[in-house]
N, C-alpha and C positions, 0 to 999 in steps of 0.2 A: 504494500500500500504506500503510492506517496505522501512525502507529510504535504504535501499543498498540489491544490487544482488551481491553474489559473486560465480561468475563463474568459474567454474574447470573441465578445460577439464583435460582426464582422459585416462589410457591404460597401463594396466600389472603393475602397482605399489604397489604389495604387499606387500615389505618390507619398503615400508615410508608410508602408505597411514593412517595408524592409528594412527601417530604422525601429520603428517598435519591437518587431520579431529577434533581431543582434541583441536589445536590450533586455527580451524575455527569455533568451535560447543562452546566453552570456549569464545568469544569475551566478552568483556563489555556492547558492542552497542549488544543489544540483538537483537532490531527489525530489524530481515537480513533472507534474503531468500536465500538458497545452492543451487545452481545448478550447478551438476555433471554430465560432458557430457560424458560417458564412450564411446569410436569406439571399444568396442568388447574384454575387458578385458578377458584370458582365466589363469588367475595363484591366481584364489584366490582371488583378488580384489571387485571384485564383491559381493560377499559371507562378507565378512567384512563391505562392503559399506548399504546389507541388514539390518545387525547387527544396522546402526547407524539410518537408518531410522524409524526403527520399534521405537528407545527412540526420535529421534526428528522428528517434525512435520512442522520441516524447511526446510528439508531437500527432494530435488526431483531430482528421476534420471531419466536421460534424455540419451535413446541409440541413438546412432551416428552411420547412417549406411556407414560413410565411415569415415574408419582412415587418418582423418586430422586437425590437429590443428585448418587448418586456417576453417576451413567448420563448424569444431565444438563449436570454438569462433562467427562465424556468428548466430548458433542455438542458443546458449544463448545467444546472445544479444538482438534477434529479441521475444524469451521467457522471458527477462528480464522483473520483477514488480517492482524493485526498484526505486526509484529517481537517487539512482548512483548505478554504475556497479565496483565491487573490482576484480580483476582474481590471483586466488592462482592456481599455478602450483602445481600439487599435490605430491610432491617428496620436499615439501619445506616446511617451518613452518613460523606464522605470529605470533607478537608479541599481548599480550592479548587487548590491548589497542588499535593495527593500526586504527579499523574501526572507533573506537569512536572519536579517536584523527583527524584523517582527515577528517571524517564527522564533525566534528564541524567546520573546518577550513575551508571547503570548504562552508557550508553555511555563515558563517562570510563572506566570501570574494565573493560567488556567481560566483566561478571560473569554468569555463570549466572539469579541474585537478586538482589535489593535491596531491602532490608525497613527501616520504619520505625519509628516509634512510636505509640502509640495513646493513648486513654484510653478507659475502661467508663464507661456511664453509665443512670444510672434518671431517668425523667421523669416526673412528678406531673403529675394531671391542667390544673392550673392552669399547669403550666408550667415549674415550680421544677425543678433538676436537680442531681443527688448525682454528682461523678465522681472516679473514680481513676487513679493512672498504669496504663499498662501497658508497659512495657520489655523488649523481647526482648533475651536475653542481655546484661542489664544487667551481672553478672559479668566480661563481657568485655572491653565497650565502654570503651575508653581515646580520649582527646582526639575523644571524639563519635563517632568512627568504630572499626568492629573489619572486618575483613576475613579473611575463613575462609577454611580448602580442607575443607566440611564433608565430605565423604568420609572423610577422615582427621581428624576431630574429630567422635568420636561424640558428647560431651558437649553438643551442639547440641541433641539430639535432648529432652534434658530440658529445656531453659532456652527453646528455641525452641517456640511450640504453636500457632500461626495461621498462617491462607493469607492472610489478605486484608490484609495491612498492608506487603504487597510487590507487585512487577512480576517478573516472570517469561521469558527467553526462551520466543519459544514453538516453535523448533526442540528447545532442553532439554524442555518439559512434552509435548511428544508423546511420548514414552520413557514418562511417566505415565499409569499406568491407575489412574484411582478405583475402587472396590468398587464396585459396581451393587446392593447390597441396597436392600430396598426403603425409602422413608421418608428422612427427614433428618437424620439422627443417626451423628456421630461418622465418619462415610467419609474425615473428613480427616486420621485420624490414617494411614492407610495411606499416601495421597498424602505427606504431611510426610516419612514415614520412608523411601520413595523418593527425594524429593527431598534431603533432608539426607545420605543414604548414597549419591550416586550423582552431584550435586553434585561439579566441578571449584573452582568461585569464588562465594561468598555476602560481601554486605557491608550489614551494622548499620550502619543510621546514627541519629542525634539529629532527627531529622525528624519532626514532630508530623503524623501523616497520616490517623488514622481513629478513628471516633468508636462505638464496639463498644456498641450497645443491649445492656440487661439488664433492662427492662422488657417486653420481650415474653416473655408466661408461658408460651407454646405454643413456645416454640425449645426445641431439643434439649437443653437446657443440666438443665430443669426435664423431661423426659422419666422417665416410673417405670419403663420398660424400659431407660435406657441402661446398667444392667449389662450385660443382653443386648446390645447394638449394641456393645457396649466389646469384649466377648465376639467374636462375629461379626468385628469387625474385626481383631482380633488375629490367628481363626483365617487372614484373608485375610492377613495382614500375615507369616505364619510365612513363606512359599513365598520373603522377600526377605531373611531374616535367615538362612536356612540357606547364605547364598555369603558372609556377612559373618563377621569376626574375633571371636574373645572380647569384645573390648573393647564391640564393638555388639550383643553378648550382652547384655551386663550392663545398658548403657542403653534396651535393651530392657524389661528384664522391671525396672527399678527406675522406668520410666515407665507399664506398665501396675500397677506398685502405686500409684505417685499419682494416675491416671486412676479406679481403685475405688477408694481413698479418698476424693477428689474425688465421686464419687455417692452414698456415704455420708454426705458433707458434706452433700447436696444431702436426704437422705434423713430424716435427725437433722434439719436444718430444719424439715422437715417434720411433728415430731413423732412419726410413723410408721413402722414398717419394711412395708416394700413387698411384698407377694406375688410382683409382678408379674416382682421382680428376682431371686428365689428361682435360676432356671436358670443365669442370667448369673452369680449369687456363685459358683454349685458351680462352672462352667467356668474360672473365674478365677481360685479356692484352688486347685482341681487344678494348674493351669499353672501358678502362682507356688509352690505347695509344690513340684512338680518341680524348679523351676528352683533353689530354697532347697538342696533335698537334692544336685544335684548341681553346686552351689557357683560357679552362675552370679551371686548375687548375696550379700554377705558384709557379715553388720554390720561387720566392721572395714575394710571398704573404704569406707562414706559417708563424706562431707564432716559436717561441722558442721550443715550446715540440710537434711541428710538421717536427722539421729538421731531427730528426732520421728516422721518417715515410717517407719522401722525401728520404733518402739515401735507403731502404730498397724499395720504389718504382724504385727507378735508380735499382735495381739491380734485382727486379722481369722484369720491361720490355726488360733491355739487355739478361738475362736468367731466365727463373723460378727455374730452378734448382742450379742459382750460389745463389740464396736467402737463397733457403731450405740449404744449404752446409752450408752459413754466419752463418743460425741462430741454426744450426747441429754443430755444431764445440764449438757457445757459452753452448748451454746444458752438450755437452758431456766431458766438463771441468766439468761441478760444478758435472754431474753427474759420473764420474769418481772415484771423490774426494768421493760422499756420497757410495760409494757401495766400496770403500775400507775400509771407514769407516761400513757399514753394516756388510763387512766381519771380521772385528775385532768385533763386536760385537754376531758375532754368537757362534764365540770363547769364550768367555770372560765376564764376568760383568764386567759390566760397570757403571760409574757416566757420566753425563753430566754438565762439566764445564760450566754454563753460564742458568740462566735462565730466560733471557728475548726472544727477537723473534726470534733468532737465535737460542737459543737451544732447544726451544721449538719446533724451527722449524724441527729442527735436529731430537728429540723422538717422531715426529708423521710421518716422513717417516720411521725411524725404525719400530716402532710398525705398521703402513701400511703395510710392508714389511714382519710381522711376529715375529718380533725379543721382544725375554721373556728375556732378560740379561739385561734390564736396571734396574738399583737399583734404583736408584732417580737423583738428582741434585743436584750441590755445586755451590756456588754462595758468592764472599765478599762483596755483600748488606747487610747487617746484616735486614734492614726494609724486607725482602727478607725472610730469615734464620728462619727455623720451620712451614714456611706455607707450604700448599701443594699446589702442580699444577695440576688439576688430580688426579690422583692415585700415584703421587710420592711426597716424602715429598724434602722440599729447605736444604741442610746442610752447616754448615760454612765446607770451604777445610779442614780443621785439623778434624772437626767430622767425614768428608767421608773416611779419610785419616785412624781414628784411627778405627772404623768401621769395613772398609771391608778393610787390609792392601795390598791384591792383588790385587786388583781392576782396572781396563784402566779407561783413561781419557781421553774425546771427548771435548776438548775445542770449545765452541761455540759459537765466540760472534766477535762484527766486530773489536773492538779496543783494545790494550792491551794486545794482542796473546802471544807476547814475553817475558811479564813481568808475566803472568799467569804463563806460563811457567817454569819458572827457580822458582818460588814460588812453585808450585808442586816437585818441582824435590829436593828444599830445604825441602819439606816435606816429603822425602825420597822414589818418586816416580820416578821410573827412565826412562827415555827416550823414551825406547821401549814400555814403558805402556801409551805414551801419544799421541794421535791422532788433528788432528786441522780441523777445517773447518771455513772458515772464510767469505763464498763466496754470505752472501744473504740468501737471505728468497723466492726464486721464486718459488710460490708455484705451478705452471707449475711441476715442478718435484716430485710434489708428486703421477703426473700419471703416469711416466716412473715406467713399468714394468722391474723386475730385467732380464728378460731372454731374454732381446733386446741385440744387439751387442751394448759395449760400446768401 
């Protein structure tokens, strides 16, 4: 028996699928068994995935005859041989260590779960890569470690939102049934909220375990139906909150407010409101205005970093569309500001003032976008000065300056704007060659397409 299954459902990922698979075929924890549940790959996938099976003998494909996540998460689990069950999305990559490092923790501890950390990341065609943390129940986690009885802490239910960055018994995930609708969208939040409300023993650790793509534009995340799917889910999702307490009432229905605002985010990106989500908003104000009226969820019960989420619900239930406008308006400033600055750079070589997140943030919406004019970055870190970031090397201002003498400058950084400034300009760079942005790192706008109305 292996000690871990790790399940990968599977459909038309031909340009990630052979970076994922080195990642899962490459483990430490050797004894693991791959089960790849393809619904019907037709771009190649398949033909690559033969390739891997023919060198390992761990590996087994298992065809799905209906495209659906949640259908084809059921087949492997019920096929599962392992003692625990890992699920790599396959558009993603998992660090060499995850299985070893949580397979040890979780028999140390004899835990239901065991979840790690992750980071998001976007990759430009050339290579270059933008990432952020990701920290489940960062709130919680004390001396690296938190240790739950999620049953009895509903609060999981917010702060917790992925499958894949844990191990799983897989005596506990048989108890779990995924939605079976159709398509790849959103089926996990049903699973999650079984899992966390039904959970004995979960344990958060400080473990750096998975590598969550956000460049692929066909994942659920970019879907113009998932109000609908958020929708649908829920309705599956009612039949396990009617045996729970108040308590997992409320983090209920104050997780599907940030789940539709969250697609609003994705919406306002877009420049656009959606036809498509039209059905999924009415099902979702209904069920949230219910729950409002009979005082399942109470502005004066959020926390602190739930008062924005309350003013952004006040403003979905009086209008959906005065919401999509609020959070339309906040995009189309930053993204204003970045596609003036793109069009100075199609023009012109360019340096990038500032090479910590903001400028960095700055030359991987450029280069997303296309743009070959970036020279490198100038930076008065000296600790900074001659490494590279990528493919661009760090310069002190005066190297960039003597360098390339006509060159623009895209100052990028949140503090210090004005004094950069007039410091370029003393290095006889003149005004008109100097651009600013100073507005954030929202990496939301790395999906705004240039040919949206701004």
């Amino acid at each position: 028996m292996p000690k871990i299954s790790v399940l990968m459902p599977c459909l038309n990922v031909v340009k990630y699928i052979t970076q994922c698979m080195d990642s899962v075929i490459c483990q430490t924890l050797t004894d693991i068994e791959i089960l790849i549940i393809d619904a019907g790959s037709v771009d190649g996938t398949l033909q690559i995935l033969h390739e891997y099976m023919h060198k390992d003998s761990r590996i087994h494909l298992i065809h799905s005859d209906k495209k659906s996540y949640g259908y084809q998460m059921n087949m492997g689990i019920s096929l599962a041989c392992g003692n625990y069950i890992a699920i790599v999305e396959t558009d993603d990559i998992i660090q060499p260590e995850m299985l070893e490092v949580l397979y040890q923790k979780a028999v140390e501890t004899n835990a239901d779960y065991v979840k790690g950390t992750s980071e998001g990341f976007y990759r430009e065609s050339g290579g270059m890569e933008w990432r952020f943390s990701i920290l489940p129940c960062k709130e919680l986690i004390k001396n690296n470690e938190y240790c739950a009885v999620p049953k009895d802490t509903p609060e999981l239910f917010l702060y917790d939102n992925f499958l894949w960055n844990g191990i799983y018994k897989t005596v506990f995930m048989r108890k779990i049934k995924f939605n079976e609708t159709p398509g790849a969208a959103f089926q996990d939040i049903g699973a999650l909220f079984q899992i966390l409300s039904t959970a004995q023993k979960g344990v958060y650790c400080k473990y750096f375990v998975y590598h969550y793509r956000q460049d692929n534009f066909n994942a659920s995340s970019y879907n113009r139906k998932g109000l609908m799917y958020t929708a649908e889910e829920y309705d599956y999702t009612e039949q396990f909150i009617r045996k729970l307490s108040g308590k997992w009432n409320r983090v209920y229905y104050l997780k599907m407010v940030g789940l539709t605002v969250d697609r609003f985010h994705a919406m306002a990106i877009s420049g656009e409101y959606w036809p498509e989500a039209e059905g999924g908003i009415k099902r979702l104000r209904e069920r949230v205005l219910l729950a409002v009226r009979n005082g399942l969820i109470l502005p004066e019960e959020c926390e602190d970093w739930q008062k924005s989420l309350w003013f952004k619900l006040d403003l979905f239930l009086k209008s959906p569309n005065s919401l999509f406008e609020y959070l339309k308006q906040d995009y189309e400033i930053k993204f204003i500001r970045l596609k003036e600055i793109y069009e100075t750079a199609i023009l012109h070589k360019i340096y990038i003032f500032g090479a910590g997140k903001t400028g960095q943030f700055v030359a991987m919406f450029l280069l997303m976008k296309g743009i070959k004019n970036i020279i490198g970055y100038c930076d008065n870190n000296v600790e900074l000065q001659g490494k590279s970031l990528g493919r661009f090397s760090v310069l002190s201002p005066s190297e960039a300056v003597e360098k390339q003498p006509d060159a623009f400058y895209i100052i990028a950084v949140k503090n210090y704007v004005h004094e950069i400034k007039e410091q370029m300009v003393e290095l006889g760079v003149s005004e008109d060659r100097i651009e600013i942005y100073s507005m954030g790192t929202d990496t939301s706008l790395l999906q705004r397409k240039l040919d949206k109305k701004s």
